[in-house]
KOLNUTOR-107965 format. One line per 8 residues: for each residue x, y, z of C-alpha. Coordinates in steps of 0.001 Angstrom, whole numbers. Example, Ala and Ser with C-alpha at 12.3 -4.5 7.8 and 13.67 -1.06 7.14 Angstrom:
BEGIN
12300/-4500/7800; 13670/-1060/7140
//
This chain:
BEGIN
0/0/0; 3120/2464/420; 3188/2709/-3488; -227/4844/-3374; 1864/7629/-1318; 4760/8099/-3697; 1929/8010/-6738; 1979/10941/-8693
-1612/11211/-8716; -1736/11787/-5037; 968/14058/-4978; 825/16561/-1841; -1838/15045/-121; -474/13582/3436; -2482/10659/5086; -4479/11439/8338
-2960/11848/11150; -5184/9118/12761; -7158/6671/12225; -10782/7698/9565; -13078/4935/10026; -16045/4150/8071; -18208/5301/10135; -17451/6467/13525
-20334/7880/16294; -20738/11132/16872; -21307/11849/20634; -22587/14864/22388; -21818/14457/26580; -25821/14104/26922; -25483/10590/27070; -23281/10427/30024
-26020/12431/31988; -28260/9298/31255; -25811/7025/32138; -24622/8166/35643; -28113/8437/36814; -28373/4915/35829; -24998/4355/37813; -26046/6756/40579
-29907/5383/41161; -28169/1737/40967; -30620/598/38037; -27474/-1092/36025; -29741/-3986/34645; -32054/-4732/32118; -35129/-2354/34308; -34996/1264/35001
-35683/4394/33736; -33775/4708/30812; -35726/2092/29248; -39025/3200/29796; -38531/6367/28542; -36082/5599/25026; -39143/2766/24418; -41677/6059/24299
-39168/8344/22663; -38688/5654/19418; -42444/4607/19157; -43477/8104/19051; -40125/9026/16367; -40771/6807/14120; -44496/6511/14440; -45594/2983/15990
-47613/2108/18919; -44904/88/20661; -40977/-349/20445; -39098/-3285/22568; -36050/-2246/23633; -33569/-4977/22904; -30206/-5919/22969; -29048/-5625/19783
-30680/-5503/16489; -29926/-9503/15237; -32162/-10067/18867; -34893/-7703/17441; -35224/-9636/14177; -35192/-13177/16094; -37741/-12006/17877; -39591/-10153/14759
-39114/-13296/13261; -40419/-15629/15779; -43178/-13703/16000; -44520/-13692/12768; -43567/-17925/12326; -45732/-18280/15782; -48497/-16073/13804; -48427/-17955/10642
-47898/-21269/12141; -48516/-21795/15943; -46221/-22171/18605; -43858/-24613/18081; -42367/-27736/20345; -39738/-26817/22611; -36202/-26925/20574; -37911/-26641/17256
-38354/-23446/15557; -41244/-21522/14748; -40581/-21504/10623; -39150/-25268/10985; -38692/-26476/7095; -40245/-23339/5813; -39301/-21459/2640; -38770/-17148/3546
-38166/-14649/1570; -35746/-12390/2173; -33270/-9754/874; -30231/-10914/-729; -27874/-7711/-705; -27547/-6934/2969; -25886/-8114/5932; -26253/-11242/7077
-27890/-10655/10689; -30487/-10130/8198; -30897/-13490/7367; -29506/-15599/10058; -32526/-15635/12743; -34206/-17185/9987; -32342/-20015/10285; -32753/-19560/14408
-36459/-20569/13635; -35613/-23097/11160; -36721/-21549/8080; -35160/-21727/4760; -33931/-18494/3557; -35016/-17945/-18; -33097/-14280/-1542; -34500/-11916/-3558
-32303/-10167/-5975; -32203/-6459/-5951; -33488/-3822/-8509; -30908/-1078/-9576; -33030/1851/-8455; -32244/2085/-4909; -30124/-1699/-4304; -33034/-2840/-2425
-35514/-6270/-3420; -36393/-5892/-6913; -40383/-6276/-6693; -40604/-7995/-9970; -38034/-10620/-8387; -40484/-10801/-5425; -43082/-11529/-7937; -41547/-14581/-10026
-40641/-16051/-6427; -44167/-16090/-5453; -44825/-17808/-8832; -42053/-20598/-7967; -43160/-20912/-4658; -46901/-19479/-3751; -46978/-21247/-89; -44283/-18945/1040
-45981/-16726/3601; -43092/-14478/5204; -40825/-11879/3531; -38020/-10028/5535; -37369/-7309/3888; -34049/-4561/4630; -33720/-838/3251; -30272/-1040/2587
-27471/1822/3702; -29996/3788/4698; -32257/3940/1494; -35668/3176/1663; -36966/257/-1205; -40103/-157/-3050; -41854/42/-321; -45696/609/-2049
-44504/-2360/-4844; -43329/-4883/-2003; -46169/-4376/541; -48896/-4614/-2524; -47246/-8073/-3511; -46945/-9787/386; -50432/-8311/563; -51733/-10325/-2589
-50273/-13790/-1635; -51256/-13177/2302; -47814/-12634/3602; -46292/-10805/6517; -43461/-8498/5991; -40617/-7979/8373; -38670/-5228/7797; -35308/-4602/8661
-34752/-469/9073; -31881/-1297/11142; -29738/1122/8836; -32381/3679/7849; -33447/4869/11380; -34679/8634/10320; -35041/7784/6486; -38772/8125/4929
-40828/6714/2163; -43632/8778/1288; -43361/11097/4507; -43941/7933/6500; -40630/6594/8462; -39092/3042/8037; -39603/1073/10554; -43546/1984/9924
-43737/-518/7076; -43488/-4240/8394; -46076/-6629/10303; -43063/-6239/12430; -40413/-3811/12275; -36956/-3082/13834; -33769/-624/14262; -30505/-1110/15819
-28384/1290/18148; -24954/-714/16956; -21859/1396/17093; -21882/2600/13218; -25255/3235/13011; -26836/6972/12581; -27427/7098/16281; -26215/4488/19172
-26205/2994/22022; -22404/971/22019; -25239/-1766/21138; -29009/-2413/21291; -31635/-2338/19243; -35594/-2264/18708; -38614/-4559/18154; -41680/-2292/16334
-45392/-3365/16521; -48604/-1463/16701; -49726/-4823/18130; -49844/-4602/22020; -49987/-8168/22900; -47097/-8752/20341; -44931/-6432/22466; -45392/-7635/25499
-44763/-10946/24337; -41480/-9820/22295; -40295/-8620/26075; -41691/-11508/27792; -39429/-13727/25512; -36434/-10993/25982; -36568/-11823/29718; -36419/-15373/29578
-39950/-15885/29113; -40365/-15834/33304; -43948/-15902/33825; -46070/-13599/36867; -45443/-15705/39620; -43470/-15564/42654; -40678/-18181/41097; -39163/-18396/38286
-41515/-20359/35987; -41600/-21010/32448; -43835/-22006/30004; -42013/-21197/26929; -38902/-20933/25578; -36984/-17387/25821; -33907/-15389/25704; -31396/-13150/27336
-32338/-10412/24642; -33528/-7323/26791; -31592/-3393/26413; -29638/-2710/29958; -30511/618/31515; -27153/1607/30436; -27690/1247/26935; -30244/2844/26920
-29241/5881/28466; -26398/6210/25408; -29403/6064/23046; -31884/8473/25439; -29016/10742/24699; -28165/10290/21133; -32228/10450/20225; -32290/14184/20118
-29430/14383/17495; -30849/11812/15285; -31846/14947/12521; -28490/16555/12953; -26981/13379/12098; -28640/12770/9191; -28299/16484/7731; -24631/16054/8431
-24316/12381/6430; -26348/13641/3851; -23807/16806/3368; -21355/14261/3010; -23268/11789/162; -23517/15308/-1311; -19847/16223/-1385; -18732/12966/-2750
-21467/13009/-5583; -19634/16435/-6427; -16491/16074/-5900; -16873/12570/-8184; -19025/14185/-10994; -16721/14211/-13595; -15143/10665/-12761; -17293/7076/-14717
-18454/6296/-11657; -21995/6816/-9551; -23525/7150/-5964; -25548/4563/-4292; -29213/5883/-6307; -31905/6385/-4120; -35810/7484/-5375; -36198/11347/-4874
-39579/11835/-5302; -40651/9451/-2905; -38162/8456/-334; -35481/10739/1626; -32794/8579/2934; -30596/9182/6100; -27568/8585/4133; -25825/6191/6458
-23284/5446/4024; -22361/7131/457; -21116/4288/-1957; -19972/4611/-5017; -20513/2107/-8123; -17636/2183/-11410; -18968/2197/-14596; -18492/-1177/-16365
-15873/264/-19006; -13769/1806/-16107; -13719/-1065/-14182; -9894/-3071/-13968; -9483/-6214/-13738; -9958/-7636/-10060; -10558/-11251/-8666; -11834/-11673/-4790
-11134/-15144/-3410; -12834/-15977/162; -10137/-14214/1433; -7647/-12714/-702; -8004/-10883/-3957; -6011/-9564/-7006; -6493/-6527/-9045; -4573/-4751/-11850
-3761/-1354/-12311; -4680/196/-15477; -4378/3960/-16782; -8019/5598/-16771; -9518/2596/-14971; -10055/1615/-11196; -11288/-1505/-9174; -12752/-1496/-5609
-9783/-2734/-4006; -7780/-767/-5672; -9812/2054/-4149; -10139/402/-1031; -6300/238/-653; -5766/3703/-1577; -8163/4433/1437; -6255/2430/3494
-2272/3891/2198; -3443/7094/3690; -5446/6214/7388; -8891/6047/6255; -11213/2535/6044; -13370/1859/3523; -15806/-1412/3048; -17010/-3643/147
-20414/-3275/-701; -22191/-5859/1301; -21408/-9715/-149; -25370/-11073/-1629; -26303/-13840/656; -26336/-15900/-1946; -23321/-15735/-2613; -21975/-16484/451
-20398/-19914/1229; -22948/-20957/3999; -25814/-19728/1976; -24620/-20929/-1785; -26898/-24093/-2009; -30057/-22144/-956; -32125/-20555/-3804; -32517/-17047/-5452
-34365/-15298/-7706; -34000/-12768/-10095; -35968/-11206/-12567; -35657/-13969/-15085; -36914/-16166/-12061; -34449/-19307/-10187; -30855/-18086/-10345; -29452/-21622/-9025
-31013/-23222/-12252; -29613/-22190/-15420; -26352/-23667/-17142; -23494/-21622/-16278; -25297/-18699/-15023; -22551/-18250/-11981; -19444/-19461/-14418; -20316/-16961/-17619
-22751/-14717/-16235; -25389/-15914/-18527; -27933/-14904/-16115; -29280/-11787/-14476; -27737/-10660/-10908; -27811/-7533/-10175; -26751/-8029/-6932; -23482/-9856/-7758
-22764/-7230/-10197; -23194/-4598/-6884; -21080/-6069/-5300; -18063/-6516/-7820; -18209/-2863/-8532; -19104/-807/-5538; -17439/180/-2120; -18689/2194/400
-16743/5642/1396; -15765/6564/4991; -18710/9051/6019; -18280/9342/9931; -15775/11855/10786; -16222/15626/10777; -13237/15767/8499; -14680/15266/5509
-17156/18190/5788; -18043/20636/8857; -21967/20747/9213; -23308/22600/12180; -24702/20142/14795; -28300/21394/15855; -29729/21765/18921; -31624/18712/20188
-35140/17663/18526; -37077/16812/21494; -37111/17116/25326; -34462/14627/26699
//
């Protein structure tokens, strides 16, 4: 990587003095108030205050009757999950899952906690390809799945890097074939579809507080329902499923999945930045779309006239004819350097010669080694079916093709571009 700092192209520019990461919090000191009352009224655990009041604060942000404050957002889908198998199915036996042999839909470019509590439950993950207007599910993918497999009756669905999908196209296809949606707005806290936020879009929704995302906790994350009983059971499960008595009793299976008071007193602190957060991401998507204007190369696309992202990340996407060769094993990868041409890990390494991290656009599920015998469909309908579709590219993946040619930028340090942080949103 020292070769990028004696390259001519780069000439006079030093590397940072420390460390850029991807995309690093941005903290204010409110959220130590939260979390030394926590300390100093000695509620440390998974009750107190803090809890209460960040479940009110997100239901009433994002426009639900109920949030679940959880531990992280992979518990929050587990849970989302387990509670649509348990409405589409019944409860299961204990140690079998709720979704046990079960095809689910599910969204193939994204990360893979996704995915994964689908496999918790013992469903079969089924992925979507994704359409090239905003690198979400491609509704007419969606479609020809239902055709190849009409008893499917969940879809998790994600809005990825922040960008809200089709969200009008997906919900009027589950709707048709009598499926439940989960949706996955664990990047796009704050982003909106129609004036309506994510999060407000799935028979179950959730959010995360991880440490990249727009706002945080360290951790933690969020189960959303307007369904009462369904949240009460979500923390009921979180809580090891202990039932009203004056032992510990049992009568179902549960989990260690519920927010400490701690975490959430990081998050009842971050909540009132969440819009200065996303102004100051989006000022950043904006300077790399101009700064990059004249370069063959493009932004991750979102839909303007209906959707306004929070721009968690800005990615960028080569043209085909500017792309250089590169080859990704599972771990390594080669690349050539050519005059007027690029790859993302040439990029990437660039990044990384002078202090700053960048990050492949997510690896499709389907392509991923523990994942590569399960189906997917595209467009043109079962990906895993036609003669050398994955050897000569014979058939449609736009996902794949993502993938090969994007990388996301760093986007969380105040380095890049100054933008005023606000004064909090609501009353902490």
């Amino acid at each position: 990587m020292k070769k990028f700092l004696s390259d001519p192209r780069f000439a006079g520019i030093e590397p940072f003095p420390t460390k850029v990461w991807l995309s690093s919090p941005t903290m204010h000191g409110d959220e130590q108030k939260w979390v030394d009352e926590a300390i100093r009224t000695n509620w440390v655990s998974t009750v107190g205050e803090n809890i209460d009041v960040i479940e009110k604060q997100i239901a009433e942000k994002v426009g639900r009757k109920c949030a679940v404050a959880l531990s992280c957002g992979t518990a929050a889908l587990h849970l989302a999950i387990k509670l649509c198998g348990e409405k589409l199915y019944g409860q299961p036996a204990v140690g079998h899952g709720t979704l046990e042999g079960r095809r689910v839909f599910a969204s193939d470019m994204t990360f893979d906690a996704t995915v994964n509590p689908i496999c918790y439950e013992g469903g079969i993950p089924v992925f979507i390809d994704t359409e090239r207007d905003t690198w979400n599910m491609d509704p007419a993918a969606l479609e020809k799945a239902f055709e190849l497999y009409p008893e499917v009756k969940l879809v998790v669905v994600a809005h990825l890097y922040g960008t809200p999908g089709k969200v009008d196209e997906i919900r009027k296809i589950c709707e048709a074939h009598s499926a439940l949606i989960v949706e996955d707005a664990a990047e796009s806290f704050g982003a909106a579809y129609k004036g309506v936020q994510t999060g407000c879009f799935g028979t179950v929704s959730v959010l995360s507080g991880n440490g990249n995302k727009i706002i945080t906790g360290s951790s933690g994350g969020f189960l959303l329902t307007d369904d009462v009983d369904d949240a009460n059971k979500a923390r009921k499960w979180s809580t090891q499923s202990r039932e009203a008595a004056p032992w510990y009793q049992h009568e179902e299976l549960g989990y260690n999945y519920r927010m400490s008071n701690i975490i959430a007193g990081v998050l009842r602190g971050q909540l009132p930045y969440l819009d200065a957060h996303i102004a100051q991401k989006k000022a950043i998507y904006e300077r790399y779309r101009e700064g990059l204007a004249d370069l063959p190369v493009r932004m991750n696309p979102f839909d303007a006239e209906k959707s306004e992202p929070n721009f968690w990340l800005s990615c960028l996407l080569i043209d085909e004819g500017a792309m250089a060769p590169m080859a990704r094993g599972e771990r390594d990868y080669l690349y050539k350097s050519e005059s007027g041409k690029s790859s993302p890990q040439e990029i990437l390494d660039a990044l990384a010669a002078f202090n700053a991290e960048g990050r492949p656009i997510w690896k499709p599920m389907h392509m991923q080694p523990i994942y590569r015998t399960n189906s997917y469909v595209t467009v043109e309908g079962n990906g895993r079916d036609r003669s050398n579709a994955n050897i000569s590219g014979s058939s449609v993946d736009v996902g794949a093709g993502v993938f090969e040619s994007g990388l996301c930028f760093f986007v969380g340090e105040k380095l890049l571009v100054e933008v005023p942080i606000f004064e909090p949103q609501m009353a902490a």
